[in-house]
C-alpha positions, -999 to 999 in steps of 0.1 A, spaced: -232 711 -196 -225 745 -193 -205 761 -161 -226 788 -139 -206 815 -128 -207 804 -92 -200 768 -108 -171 778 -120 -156 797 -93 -161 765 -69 -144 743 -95 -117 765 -98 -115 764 -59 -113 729 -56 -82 725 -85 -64 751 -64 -70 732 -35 -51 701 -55 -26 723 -69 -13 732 -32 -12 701 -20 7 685 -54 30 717 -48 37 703 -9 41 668 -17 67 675 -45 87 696 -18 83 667 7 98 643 -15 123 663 -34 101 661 -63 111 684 -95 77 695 -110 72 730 -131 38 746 -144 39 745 -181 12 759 -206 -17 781 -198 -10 777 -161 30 791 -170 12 822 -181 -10 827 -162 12 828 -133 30 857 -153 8 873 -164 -21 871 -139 -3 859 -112 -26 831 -112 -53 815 -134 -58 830 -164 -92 846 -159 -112 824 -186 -92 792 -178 -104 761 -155 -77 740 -157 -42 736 -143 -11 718 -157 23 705 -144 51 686 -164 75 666 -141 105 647 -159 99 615 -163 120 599 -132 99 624 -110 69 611 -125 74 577 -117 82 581 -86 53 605 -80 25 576 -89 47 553 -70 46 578 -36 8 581 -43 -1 548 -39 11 548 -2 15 587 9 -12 605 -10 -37 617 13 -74 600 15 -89 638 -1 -69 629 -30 -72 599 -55 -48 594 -92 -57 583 -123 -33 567 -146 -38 543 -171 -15 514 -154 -33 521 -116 -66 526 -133 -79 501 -161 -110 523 -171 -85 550 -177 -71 555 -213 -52 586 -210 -10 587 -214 -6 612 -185 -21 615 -150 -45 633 -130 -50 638 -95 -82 642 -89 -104 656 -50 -118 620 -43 -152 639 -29 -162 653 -66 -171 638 -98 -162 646 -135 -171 632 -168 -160 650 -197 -182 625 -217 -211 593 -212 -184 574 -239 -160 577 -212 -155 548 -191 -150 565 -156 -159 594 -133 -129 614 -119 -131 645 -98 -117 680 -102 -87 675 -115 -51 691 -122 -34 673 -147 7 664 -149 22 659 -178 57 635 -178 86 648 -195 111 630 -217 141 627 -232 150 631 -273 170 612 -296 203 632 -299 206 635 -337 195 662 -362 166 685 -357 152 662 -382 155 632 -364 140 650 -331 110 660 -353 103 630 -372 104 611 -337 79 639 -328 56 627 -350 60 596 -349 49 593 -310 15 612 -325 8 589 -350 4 566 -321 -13 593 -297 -39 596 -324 -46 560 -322 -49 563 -279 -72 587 -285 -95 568 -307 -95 545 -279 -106 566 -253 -139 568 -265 -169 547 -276 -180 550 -309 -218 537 -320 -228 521 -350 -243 554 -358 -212 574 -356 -195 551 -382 -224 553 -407 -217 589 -400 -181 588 -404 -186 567 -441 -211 591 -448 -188 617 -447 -157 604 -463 -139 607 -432 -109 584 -438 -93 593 -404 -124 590 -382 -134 557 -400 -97 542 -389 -100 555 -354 -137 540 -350 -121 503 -362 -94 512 -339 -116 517 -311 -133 491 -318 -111 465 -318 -90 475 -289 -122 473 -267 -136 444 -281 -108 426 -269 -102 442 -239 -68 457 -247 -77 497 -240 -44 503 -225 -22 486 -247 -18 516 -267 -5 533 -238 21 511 -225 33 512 -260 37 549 -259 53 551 -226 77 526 -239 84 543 -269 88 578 -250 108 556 -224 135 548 -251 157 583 -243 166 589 -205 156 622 -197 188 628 -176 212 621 -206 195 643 -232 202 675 -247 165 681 -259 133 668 -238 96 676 -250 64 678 -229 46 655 -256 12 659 -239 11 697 -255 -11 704 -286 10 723 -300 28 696 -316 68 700 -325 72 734 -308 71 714 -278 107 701 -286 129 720 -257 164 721 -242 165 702 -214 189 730 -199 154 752 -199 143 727 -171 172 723 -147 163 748 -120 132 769 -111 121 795 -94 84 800 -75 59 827 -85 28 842 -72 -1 815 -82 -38 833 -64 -29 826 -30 3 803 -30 33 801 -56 41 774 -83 74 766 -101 82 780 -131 116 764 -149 148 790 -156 138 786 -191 102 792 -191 103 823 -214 126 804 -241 99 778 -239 65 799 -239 76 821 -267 88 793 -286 55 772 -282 25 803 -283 47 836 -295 41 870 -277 22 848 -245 24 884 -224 -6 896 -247 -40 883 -242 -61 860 -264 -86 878 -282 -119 875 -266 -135 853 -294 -107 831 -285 -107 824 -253 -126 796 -237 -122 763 -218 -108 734 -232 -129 706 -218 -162 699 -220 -179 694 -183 -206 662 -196 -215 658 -154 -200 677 -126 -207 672 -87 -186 689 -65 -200 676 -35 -196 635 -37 -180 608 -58 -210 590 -76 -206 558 -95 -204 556 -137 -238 544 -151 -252 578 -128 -225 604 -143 -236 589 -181 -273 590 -169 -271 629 -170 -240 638 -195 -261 621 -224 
């Protein structure tokens, strides 16, 4: 499914909209939170979204994280609803997203539920205080088992298997079986309470390096924690977000000279939109009826 103009600019309305009201609730509760990614520069260099962009991303550390899903589950207004993969069992994801309760989204018809417009937020953790070489080959380690979560997200067919074999594709035959099993015996978020244990194993508070292990672009992630102990708000389209005291250390590290635009034939969205409704919640087998 491809995004209208006017589509787009009602989506973008509506994650906005969720954006504030994340922004309020964090100050309400003494939450730490900080706008990472595209949406870090986008709010320097755009002072907002960055004009072909539809999505919005926070990183909290990880104690502000918890506490965050466990405020939601009593304080969280009725417009809003979360999706996590330990308050959510059709969720398979390893971070959260707060979603507007009165829209649907499915990126896919193998997912397994509808969400709404959504921002997402990212937990931050703590790194094993040895060697750069330690910090990277934990790194990697935690995305060996992210590849596996992935896999599990979605449904393969028979036919995408055959395909798979067909191909030669070592890695995509694994994840199928992967998949496979873990839904088969009804263990889809397994995976994920492995990986939050595993990325639970270094208190954020006590480490010199944290990473944001939700970004793509893999061990460049790795950051000083001092990067992330203050912030500062910026202009954001009508309101302002947090940006951490380190933000520049940490874009140029991760993306280079971020202050120059993409070229065009790289810029883009990075989801796919298999149903969108921005006007009402509907239920699963309705959302796969028209993303197929």
């Amino acid at each position: 499914m491809v995004l209208s103009i006017e589509q787009k600019e009602l989506y973008v309305e509506k994650i906005l909209e969720i954006a504030k009201y994340f922004d309020n609730f964090c100050s309400k509760h003494g939450l730490r939170y900080f706008a990472i990614g595209g949406t870090a520069i986008g709010a320097l260099r755009h002072h907002g979204m960055i004009p072909w962009d539809d999505d919005i991303d926070f990183v909290m550390p990880r104690p502000d994280y918890e506490r965050f899903l466990m405020l939601s589950k009593k304080e969280l207004s009725s417009q809003y609803d979360i999706f996590e993969h330990r308050m959510n069992k059709s969720f398979h994801q390893s971070i959260c997203k707060m979603c507007d309760a009165n829209t649907s989204y499915l990126d896919s018809w193998r997912y397994d539920c509808v969400l709404g417009a959504f921002i997402d937020i990212f937990p931050m953790d703590g790194m094993p205080d040895t060697n750069e070489r330690g910090r990277i080959d934990y790194f990697l380690t935690y995305y060996q088992m992210r590849r596996i979560a992935e896999a599990i997200n979605t449904h393969y067919s028979f036919r995408d298997l055959l395909g798979a074999i067909y191909h030669m594709d070592i890695i995509g035959i694994k994840s199928q079986i992967y998949s496979h099993f873990y839904h088969l015996l009804h263990k889809d978020n397994d995976i994920y309470i492995k990986c939050d244990n595993y990325l639970m194993r270094y208190p954020y508070e006590t480490s010199e390096y944290v990473a944001y292990f939700g970004t793509n672009k893999g061990i460049n992630g790795i950051s000083k924690r001092e990067w992330f102990n203050d912030y500062y708000y910026v202009p954001f389209e009508d309101f302002q977000v947090r940006l951490p005291i380190g933000i520049d250390k940490y874009l140029t590290r991760v993306y280079g000279d971020y202050m120059t635009p993409l070229p065009v034939s790289e810029r883009g969205s990075l989801h796919s939109f298999g149903y969108l409704n921005l006007n009402e919640r509907v239920p699963l087998n309705i959302a796969k009826s028209f993303s197929r």
